[in-house]
C-alpha positions as CSV (number, residue, x, y, z in Angstrom):
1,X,112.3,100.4,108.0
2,X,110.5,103.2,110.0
3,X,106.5,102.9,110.2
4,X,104.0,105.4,110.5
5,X,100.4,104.4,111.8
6,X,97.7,106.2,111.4
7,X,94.5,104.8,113.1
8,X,91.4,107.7,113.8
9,X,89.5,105.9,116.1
10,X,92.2,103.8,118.2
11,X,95.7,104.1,118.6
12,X,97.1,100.8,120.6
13,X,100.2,102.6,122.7
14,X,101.2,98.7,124.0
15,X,101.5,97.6,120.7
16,X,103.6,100.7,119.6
17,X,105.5,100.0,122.2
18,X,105.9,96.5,121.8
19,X,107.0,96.4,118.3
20,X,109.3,99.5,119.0
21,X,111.3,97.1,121.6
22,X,112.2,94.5,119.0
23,X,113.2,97.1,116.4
24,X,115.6,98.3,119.3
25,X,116.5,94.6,120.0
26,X,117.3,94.1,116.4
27,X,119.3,97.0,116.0
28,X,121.2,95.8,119.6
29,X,122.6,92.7,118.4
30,X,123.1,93.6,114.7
31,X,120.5,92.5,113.0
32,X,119.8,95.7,111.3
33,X,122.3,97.9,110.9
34,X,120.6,101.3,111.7
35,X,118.1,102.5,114.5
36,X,114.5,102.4,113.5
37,X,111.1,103.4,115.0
38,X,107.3,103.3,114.8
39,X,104.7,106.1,115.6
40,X,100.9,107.1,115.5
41,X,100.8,110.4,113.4
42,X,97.9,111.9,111.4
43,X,96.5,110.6,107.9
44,X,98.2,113.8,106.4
45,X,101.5,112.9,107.9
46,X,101.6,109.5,106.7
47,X,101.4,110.2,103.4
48,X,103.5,112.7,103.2
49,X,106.3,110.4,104.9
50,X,105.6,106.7,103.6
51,X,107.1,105.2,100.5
52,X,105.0,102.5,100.8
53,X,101.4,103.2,102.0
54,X,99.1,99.9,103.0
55,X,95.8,100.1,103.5
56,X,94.1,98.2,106.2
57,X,90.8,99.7,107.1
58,X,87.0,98.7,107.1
59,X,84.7,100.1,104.4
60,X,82.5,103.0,106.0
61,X,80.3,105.4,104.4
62,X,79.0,108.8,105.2
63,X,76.7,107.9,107.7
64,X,78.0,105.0,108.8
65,X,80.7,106.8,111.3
66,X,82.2,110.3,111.5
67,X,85.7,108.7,109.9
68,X,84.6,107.5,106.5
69,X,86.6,105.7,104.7
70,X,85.2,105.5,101.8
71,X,87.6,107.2,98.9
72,X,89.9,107.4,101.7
73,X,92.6,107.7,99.1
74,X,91.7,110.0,96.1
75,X,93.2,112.7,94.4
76,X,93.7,114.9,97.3
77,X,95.3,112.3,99.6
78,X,97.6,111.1,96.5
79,X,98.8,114.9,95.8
80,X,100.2,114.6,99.7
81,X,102.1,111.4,98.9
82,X,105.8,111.2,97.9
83,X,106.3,111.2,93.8
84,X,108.5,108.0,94.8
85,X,105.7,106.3,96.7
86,X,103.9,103.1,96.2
87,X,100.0,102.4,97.2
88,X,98.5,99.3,98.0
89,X,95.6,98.2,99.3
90,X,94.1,94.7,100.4
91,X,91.2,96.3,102.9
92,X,87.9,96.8,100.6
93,X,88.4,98.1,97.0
94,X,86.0,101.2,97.6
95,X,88.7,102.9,99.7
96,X,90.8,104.0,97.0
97,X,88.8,105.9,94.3
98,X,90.1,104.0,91.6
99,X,90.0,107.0,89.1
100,X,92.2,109.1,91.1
101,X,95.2,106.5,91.2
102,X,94.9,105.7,87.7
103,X,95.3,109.3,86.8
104,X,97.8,110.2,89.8
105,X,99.7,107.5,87.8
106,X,99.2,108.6,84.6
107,X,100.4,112.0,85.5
108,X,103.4,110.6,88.3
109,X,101.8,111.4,91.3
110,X,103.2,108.3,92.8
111,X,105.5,105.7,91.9
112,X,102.9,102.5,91.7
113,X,100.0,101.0,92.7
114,X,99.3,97.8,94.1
115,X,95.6,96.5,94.4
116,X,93.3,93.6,95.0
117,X,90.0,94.6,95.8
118,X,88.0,96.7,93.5
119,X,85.1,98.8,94.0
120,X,83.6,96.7,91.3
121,X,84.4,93.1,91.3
122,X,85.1,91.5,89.3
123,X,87.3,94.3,88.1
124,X,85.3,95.6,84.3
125,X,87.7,95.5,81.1
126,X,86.8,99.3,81.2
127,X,88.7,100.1,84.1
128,X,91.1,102.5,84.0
129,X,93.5,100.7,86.5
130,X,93.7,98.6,83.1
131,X,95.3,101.4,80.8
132,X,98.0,100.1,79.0
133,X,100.0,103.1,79.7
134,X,100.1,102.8,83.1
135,X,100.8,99.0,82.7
136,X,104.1,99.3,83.9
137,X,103.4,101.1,87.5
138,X,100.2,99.5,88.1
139,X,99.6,96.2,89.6
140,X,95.7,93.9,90.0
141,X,95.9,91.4,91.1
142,X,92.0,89.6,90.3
143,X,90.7,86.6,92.5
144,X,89.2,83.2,90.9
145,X,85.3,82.8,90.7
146,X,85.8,80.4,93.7
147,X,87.3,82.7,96.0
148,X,84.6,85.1,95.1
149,X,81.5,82.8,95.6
150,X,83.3,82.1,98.7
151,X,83.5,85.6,100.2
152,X,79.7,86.2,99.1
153,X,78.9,82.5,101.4
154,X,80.8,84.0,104.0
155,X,79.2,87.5,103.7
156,X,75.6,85.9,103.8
157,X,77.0,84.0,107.5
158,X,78.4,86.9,108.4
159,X,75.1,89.2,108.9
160,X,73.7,85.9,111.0
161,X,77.0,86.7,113.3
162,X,76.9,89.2,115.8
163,X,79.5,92.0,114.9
164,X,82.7,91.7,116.6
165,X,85.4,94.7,116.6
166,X,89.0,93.5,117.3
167,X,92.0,95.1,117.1
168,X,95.4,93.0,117.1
């Protein structure tokens, strides 16, 4: 499988590189049977190639940087992907206006949607990633009460922790 990364504020050329040798080692000795490769391109790009886009961003507002990515994906970005393409994201729920994907997927726009983060959690019976006639191309996946007590715990350390950026 080819990969496309798109990254607007760092792009980690060792890594690329690193990961581009054992795609060429496992095409060497026959793991894989064809040649495959990974590359930085632009947001636009990425869509337009992927069939399968992940999402693995922070959540940041107007304001908060010049690369928002809040509503990252919305109906614009979904009109670039692939009509075959499936979205999924497991970074923070407000990236993807949910809206847009339930109507990109109501009208075809992409293949499917996976998602498990929600701008609202827990995810209200109203949403319309819960239309039953989208059912079948739209996958939530919801967490337990515990798991959710637990991330707001771990929030509340969290602002007693100095902020660390890393990048692996």
């Amino acid at each position: 499988m080819n990969i496309l990364c798109y990254d607007p504020i760092y792009q980690n050329d060792q890594f690329i590189a690193s990961i581009q040798e054992l795609m060429d080692l496992r095409h060497a000795h026959g793991i894989q049977k064809e040649k495959t490769w990974i590359k930085y391109v632009e947001l636009e790009d990425a869509l337009r190639g992927a069939d399968y886009v992940t999402l693995h961003v922070p959540l940041l507002r107007d304001g908060e940087t010049d690369k928002p990515t809040y509503h990252l994906i919305n109906e614009k970005t979904l009109k670039l992907m692939k009509p075959t393409a499936y979205l999924i994201n497991s970074s923070r729920g407000p990236v993807v206006d949910e809206v847009a994907v339930a109507k990109a997927l109501k009208e075809k726009v992409i293949a499917g949607a996976a998602l498990d983060v929600f701008e609202k959690e827990p995810l209200p019976p109203d949403s319309p990633l819960l239309d039953p006639e989208i059912a079948d191309r739209c996958r939530v996946f919801t967490i337990s009460p515990a798991v959710r007590e637990l991330r707001a715990s771990m929030s509340i350390l969290k602002k007693a922790w100095p902020a660390v950026a890393c990048r692996v």
